[in-house]
Backbone as a ProteinNet text record, in pm:
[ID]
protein_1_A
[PRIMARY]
XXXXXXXXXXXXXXXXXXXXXXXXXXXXXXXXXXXXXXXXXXXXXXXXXXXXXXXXXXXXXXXXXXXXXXXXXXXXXXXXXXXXXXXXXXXXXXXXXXXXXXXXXXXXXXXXXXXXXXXXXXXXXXXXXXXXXXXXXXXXXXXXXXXXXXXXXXXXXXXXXXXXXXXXXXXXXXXXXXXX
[TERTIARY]
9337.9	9476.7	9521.9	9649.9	9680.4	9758.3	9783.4	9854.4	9974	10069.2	10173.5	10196.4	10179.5	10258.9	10430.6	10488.7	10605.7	10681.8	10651.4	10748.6	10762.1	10675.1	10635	10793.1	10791.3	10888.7	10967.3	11009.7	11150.2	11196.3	11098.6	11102.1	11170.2	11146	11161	11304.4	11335.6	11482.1	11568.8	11529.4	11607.7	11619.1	11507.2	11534	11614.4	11679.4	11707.1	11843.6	11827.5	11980.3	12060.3	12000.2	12035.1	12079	11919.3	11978.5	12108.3	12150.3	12219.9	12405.2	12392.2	12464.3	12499.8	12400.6	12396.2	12488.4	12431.3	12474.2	12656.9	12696.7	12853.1	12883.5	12821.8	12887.7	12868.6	12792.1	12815.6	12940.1	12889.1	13037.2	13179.4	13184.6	13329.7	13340.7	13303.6	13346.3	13325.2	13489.1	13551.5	13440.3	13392.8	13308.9	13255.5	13236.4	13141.4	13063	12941.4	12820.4	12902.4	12902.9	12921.4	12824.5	12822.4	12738.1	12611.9	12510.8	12398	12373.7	12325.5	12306.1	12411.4	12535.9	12615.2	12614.4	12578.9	12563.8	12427.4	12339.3	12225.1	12262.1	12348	12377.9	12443.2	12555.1	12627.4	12549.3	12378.9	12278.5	12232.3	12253.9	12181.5	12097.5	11988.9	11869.7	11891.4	11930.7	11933	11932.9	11836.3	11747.4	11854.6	11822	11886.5	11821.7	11843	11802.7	11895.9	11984.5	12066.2	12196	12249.7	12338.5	12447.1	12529.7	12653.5	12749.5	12848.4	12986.2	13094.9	13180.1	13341.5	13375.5	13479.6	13546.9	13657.8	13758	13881.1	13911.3	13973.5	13993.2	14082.8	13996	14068.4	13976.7	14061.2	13984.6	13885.6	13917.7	13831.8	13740.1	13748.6	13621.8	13545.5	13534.9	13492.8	13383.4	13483	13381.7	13306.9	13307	13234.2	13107.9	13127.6	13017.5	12920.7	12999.5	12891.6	12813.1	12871.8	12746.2	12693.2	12715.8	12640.4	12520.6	12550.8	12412.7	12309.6	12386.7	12317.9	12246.7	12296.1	12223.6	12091	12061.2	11939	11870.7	11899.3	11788.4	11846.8	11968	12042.4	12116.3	12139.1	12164	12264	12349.1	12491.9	12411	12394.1	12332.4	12432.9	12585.1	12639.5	12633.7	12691.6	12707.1	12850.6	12943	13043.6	13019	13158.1	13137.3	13240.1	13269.6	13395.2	13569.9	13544.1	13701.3	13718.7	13596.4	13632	13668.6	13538.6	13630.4	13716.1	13785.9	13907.2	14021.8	13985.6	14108	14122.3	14035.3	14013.5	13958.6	13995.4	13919.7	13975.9	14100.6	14177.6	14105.7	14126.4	14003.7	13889.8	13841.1	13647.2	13683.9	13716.6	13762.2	13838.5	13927.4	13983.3	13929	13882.1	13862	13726.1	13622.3	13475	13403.7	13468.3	13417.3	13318.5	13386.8	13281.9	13356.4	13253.3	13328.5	13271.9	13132.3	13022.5	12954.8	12974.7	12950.3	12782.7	12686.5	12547.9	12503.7	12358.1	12364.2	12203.3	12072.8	11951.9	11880.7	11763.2	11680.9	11554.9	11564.6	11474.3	11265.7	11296.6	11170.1	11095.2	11221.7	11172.4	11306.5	11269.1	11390.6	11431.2	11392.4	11442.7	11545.5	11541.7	11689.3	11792.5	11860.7	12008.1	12109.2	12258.3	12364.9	12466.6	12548.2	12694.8	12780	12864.6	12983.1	13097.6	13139.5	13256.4	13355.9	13423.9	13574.3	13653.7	13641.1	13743.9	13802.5	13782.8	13772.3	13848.8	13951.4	13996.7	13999.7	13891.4	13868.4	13972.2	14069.3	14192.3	14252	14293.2	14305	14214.2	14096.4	14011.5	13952.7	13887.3	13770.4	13648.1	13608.7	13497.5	13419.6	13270.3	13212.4	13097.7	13093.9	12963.1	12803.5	12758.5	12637.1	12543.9	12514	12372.8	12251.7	12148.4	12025	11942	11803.5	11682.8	11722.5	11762.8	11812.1	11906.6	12007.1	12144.4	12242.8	12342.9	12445	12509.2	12526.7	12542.2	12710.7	12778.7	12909	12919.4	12943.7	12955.8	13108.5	13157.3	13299.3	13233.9	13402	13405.4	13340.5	13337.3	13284.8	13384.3	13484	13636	13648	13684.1	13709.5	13585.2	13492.3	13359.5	13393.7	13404.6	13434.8	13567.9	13673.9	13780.6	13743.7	13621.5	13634.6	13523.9	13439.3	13350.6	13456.1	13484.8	13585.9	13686.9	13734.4	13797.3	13758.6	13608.7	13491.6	13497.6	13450.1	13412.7	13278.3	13231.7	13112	13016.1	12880.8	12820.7	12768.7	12696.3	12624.1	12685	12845.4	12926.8	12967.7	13007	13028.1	12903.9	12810.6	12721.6	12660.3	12694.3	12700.1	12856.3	12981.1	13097.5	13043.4	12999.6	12928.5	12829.4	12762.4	12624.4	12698.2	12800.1	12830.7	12951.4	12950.5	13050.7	13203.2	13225.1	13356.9	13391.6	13529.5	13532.7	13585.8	13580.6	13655.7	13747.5	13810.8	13975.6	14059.2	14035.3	14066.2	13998.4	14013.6	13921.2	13969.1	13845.4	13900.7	13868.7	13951.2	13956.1	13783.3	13732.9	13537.7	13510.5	13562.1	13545.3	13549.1	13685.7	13710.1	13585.6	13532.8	13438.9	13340.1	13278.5	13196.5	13137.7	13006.2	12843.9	12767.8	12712.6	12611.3	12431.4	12456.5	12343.3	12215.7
375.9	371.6	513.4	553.4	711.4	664.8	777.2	778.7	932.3	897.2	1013.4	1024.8	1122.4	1152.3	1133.2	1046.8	1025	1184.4	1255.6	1370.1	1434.6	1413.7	1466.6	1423.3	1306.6	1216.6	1225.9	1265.4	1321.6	1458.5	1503.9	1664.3	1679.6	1586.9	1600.9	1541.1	1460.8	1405.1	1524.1	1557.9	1677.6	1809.8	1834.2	1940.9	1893.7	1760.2	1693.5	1728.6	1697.1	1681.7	1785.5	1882.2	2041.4	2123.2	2086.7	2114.7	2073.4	1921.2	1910.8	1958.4	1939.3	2081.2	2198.9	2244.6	2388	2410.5	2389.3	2292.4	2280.6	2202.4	2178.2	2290.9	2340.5	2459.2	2558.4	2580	2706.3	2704.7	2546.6	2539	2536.5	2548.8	2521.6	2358.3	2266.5	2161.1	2092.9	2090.5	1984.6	1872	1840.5	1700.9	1670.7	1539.8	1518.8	1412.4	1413.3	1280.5	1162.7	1061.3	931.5	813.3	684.6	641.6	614.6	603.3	586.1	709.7	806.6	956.7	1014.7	952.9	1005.7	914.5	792.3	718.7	759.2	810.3	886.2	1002.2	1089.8	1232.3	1227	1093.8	1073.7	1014.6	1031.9	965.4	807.9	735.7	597.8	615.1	519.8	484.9	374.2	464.1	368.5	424.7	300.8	330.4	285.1	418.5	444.4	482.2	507.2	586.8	668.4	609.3	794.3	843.3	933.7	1033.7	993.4	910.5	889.1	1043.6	1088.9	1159.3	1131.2	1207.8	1114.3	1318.5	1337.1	1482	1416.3	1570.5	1573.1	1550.9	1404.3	1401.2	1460	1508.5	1622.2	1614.6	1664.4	1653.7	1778.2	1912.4	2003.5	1996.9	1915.5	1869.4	1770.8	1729.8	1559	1676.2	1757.2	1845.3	1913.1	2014.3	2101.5	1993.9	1902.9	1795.5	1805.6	1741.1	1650.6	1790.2	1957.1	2041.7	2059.8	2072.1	2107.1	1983.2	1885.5	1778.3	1816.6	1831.6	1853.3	1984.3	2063.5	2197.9	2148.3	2042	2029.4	1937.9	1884.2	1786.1	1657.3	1621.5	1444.5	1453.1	1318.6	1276.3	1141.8	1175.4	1020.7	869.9	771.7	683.7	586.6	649	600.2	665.9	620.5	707.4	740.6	807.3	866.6	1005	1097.9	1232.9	1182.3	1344.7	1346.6	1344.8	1338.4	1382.3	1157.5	1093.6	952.5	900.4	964.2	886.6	914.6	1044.8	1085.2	1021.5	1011.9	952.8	794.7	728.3	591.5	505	567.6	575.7	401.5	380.3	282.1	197.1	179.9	110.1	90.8	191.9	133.6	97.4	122.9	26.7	-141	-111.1	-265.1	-347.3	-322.9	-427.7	-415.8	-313.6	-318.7	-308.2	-260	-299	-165.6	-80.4	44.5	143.8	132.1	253.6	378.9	352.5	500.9	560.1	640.4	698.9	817.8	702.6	725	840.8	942	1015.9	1030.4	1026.1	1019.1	1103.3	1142.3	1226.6	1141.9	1168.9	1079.6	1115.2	1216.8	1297.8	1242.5	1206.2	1141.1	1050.3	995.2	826.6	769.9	830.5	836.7	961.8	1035.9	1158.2	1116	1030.7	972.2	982	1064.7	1075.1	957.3	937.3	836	914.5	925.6	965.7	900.1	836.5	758	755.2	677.2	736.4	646.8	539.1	441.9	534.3	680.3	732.3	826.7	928.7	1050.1	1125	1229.2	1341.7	1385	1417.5	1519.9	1508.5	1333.8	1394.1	1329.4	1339.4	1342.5	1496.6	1452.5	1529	1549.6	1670.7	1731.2	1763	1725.1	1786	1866.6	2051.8	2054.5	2089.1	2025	2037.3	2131.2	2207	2339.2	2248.8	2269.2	2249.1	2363.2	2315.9	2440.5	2477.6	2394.5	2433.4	2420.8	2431.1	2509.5	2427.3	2436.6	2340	2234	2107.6	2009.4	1943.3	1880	1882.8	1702.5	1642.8	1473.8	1457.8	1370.8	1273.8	1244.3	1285	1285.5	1146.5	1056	959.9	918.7	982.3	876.5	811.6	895.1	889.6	795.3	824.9	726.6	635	507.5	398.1	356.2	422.5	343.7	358.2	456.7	387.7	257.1	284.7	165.4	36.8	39.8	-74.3	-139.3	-20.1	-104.4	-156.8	-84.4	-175.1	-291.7	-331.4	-452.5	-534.8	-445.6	-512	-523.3	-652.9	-644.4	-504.6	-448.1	-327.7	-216.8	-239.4	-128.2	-145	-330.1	-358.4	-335.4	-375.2	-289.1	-183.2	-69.4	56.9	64.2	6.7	78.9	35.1	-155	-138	-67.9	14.1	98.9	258.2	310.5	386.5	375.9	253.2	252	215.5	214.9	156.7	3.8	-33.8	-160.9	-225.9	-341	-372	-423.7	-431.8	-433.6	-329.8	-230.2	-82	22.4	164.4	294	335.2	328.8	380.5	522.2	591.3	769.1	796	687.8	754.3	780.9	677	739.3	880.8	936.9	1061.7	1152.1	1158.6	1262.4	1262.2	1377.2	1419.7	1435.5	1395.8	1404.7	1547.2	1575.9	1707.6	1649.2	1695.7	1644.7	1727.8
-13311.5	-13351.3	-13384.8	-13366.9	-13373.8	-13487.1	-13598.9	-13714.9	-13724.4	-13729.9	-13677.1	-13817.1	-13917.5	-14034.4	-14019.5	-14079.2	-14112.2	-14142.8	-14174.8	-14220.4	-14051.7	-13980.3	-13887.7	-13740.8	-13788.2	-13709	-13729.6	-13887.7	-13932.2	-13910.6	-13891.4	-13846	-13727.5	-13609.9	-13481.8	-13457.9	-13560.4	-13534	-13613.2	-13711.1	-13758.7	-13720.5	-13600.8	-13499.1	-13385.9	-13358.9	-13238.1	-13279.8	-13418.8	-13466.8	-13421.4	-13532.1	-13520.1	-13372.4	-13256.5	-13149.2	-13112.7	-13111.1	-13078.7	-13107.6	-13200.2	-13298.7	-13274.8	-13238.8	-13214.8	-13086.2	-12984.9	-12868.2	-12832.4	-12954.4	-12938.9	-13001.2	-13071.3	-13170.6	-13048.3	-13019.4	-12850	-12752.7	-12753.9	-12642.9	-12719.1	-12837.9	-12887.8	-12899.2	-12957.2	-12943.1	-13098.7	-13060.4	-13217.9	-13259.6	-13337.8	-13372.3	-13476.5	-13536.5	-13606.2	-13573.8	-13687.2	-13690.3	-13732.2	-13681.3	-13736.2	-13736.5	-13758.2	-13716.1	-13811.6	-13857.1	-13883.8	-13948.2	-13850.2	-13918.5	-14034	-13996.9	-14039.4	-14221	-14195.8	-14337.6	-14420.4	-14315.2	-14388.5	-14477.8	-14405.4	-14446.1	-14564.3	-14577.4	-14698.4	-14858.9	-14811.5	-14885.6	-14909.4	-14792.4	-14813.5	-14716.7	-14776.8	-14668.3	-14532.4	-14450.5	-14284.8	-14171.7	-14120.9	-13976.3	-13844.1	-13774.3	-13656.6	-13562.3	-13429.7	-13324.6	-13268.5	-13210.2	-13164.3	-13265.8	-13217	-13295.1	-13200.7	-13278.8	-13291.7	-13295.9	-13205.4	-13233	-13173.1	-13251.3	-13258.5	-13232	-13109.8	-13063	-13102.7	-13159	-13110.4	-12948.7	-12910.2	-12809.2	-12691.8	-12630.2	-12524.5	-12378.3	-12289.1	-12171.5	-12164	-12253.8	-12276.8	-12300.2	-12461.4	-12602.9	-12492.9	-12448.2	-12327.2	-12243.4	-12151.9	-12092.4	-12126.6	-12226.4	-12281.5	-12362.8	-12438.9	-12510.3	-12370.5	-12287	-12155.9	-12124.9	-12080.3	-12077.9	-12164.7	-12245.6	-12384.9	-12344.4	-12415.9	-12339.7	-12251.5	-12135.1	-11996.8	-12034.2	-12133.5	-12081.8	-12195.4	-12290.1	-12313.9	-12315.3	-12139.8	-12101.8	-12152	-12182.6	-12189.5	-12053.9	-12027.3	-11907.2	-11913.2	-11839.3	-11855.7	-11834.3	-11938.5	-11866.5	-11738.7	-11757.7	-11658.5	-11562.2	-11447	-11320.9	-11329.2	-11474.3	-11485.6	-11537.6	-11489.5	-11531.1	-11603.2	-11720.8	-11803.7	-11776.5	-11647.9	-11566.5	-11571.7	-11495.2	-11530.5	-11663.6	-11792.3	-11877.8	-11945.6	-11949.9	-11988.6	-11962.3	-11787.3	-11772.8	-11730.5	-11737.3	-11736.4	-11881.4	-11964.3	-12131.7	-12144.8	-12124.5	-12162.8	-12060.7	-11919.9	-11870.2	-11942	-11954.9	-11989.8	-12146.7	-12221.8	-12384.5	-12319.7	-12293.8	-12301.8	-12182.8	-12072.4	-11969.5	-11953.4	-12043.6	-11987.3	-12086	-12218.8	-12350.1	-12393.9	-12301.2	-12337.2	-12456.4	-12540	-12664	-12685.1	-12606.5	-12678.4	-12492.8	-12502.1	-12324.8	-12359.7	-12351.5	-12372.4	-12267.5	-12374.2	-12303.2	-12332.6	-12244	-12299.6	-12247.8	-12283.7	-12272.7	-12161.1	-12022.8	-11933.5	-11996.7	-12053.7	-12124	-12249.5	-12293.8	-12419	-12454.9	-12415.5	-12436.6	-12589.7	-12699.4	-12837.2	-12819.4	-12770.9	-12762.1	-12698.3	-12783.5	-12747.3	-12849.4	-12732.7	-12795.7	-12760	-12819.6	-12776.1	-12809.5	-12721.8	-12785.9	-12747.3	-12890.7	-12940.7	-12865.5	-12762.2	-12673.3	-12742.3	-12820.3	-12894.5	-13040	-13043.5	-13176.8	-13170.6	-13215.1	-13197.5	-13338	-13360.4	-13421.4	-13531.4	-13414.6	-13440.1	-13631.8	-13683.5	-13779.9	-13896.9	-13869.6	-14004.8	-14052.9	-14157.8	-14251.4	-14209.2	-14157	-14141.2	-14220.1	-14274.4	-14390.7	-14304.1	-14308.7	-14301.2	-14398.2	-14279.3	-14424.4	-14339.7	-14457.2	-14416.8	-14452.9	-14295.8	-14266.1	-14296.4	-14267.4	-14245.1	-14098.1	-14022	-13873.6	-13820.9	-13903.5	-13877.4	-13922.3	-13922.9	-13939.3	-13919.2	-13987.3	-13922.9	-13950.4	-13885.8	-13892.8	-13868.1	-14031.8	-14055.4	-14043.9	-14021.5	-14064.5	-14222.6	-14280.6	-14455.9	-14469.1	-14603.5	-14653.1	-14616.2	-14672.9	-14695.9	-14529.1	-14441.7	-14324.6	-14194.5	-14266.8	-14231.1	-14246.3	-14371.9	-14459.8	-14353.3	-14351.3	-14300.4	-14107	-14045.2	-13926.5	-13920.9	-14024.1	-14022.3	-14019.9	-14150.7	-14137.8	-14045.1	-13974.5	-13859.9	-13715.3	-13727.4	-13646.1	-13666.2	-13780.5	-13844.6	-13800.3	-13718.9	-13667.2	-13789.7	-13783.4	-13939.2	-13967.2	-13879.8	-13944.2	-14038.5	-13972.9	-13993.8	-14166.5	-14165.8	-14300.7	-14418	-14367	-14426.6	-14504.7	-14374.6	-14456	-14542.8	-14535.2	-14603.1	-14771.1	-14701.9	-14903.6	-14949.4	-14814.2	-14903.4	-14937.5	-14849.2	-14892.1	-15081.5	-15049.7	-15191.8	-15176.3	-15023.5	-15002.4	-15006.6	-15038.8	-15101.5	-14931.5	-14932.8	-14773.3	-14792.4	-14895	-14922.9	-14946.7	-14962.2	-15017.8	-15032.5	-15023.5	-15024.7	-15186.2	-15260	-15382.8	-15369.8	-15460	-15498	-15516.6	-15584.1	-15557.1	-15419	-15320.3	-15165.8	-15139.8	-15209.6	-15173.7	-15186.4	-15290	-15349.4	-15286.4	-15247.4	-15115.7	-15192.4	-15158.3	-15185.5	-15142.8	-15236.2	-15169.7	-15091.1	-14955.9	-14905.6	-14874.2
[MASK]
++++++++++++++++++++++++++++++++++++++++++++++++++++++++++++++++++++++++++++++++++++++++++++++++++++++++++++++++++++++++++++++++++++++++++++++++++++++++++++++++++++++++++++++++++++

């Protein structure tokens, strides 16, 4: 039986992270973590596999993400480029049910991004938080909580009560950003 030290596994997602990070931050691209990672970062304990992001939506931010990816080894699991879902976004949300445009690592099949097309950036709260490997760029709490919520899917309700949000209202504790 092989025994992988746990810090060891966290190591590798928190260099995944970072790369990936790094990555949009090269190319110029608006974004944050949402998602799982992103309810981690705000300090609760929950298990995920890929890295959820939400761009200011643009046909720019769309292109520049997808190289950024490509240039470290993720791959569209569709057979769409960024020019399709830019401009067929409203197609693939309402008639095909697509919200997250997956992007994986054929190398190692735990290196998966989504990125959010049911979501637009433009006017939330960016928090970033300093890593050992570089900078990482979350959607605020506040702004987390109310897209969870209008998911409504269970997981999502979930985290808004683990983060502290009520699902009738965002109280002013929402506001207050956590140091991570």
């Amino acid at each position: 039986m092989w025994y992988i030290p746990v810090y060891t596994i966290l190591e590798g997602v928190a260099m995944f992270i970072a790369r990936v990070c790094s990555q949009l931050k090269k190319h110029k691209v608006p974004y944050a973590i949402v998602g799982g990672y992103a309810v981690v970062l705000h300090g609760v304990t929950r298990g995920t596999i890929d890295i959820d992001l939400v761009l200011k939506w643009s046909e720019k931010s769309l292109k520049n993400a997808s190289q950024a990816l490509k240039e470290i080894g993720l791959e569209s699991r569709l057979p769409v480029d960024y020019d399709s879902i830019f401009n067929f976004r409203r197609e693939y949300i309402e008639n095909r049910n697509l919200i997250a445009w997956n992007f994986f690592n054929p190398k190692n099949p735990t290196e998966q991004v989504d990125i959010i097309i049911d979501y637009d950036l433009s006017d939330d709260q960016v928090k970033t938080i300093k890593s050992k490997y570089g900078e990482i760029k979350v959607l605020s709490k506040k702004d987390l909580i109310e897209m969870k919520k209008k998911s409504g899917r269970p997981q999502d309700i979930q985290d808004v009560i683990a983060l502290g949000g009520c699902l009738l209202y965002t109280s002013d504790a929402a506001d207050e950003e956590d140091s991570v």
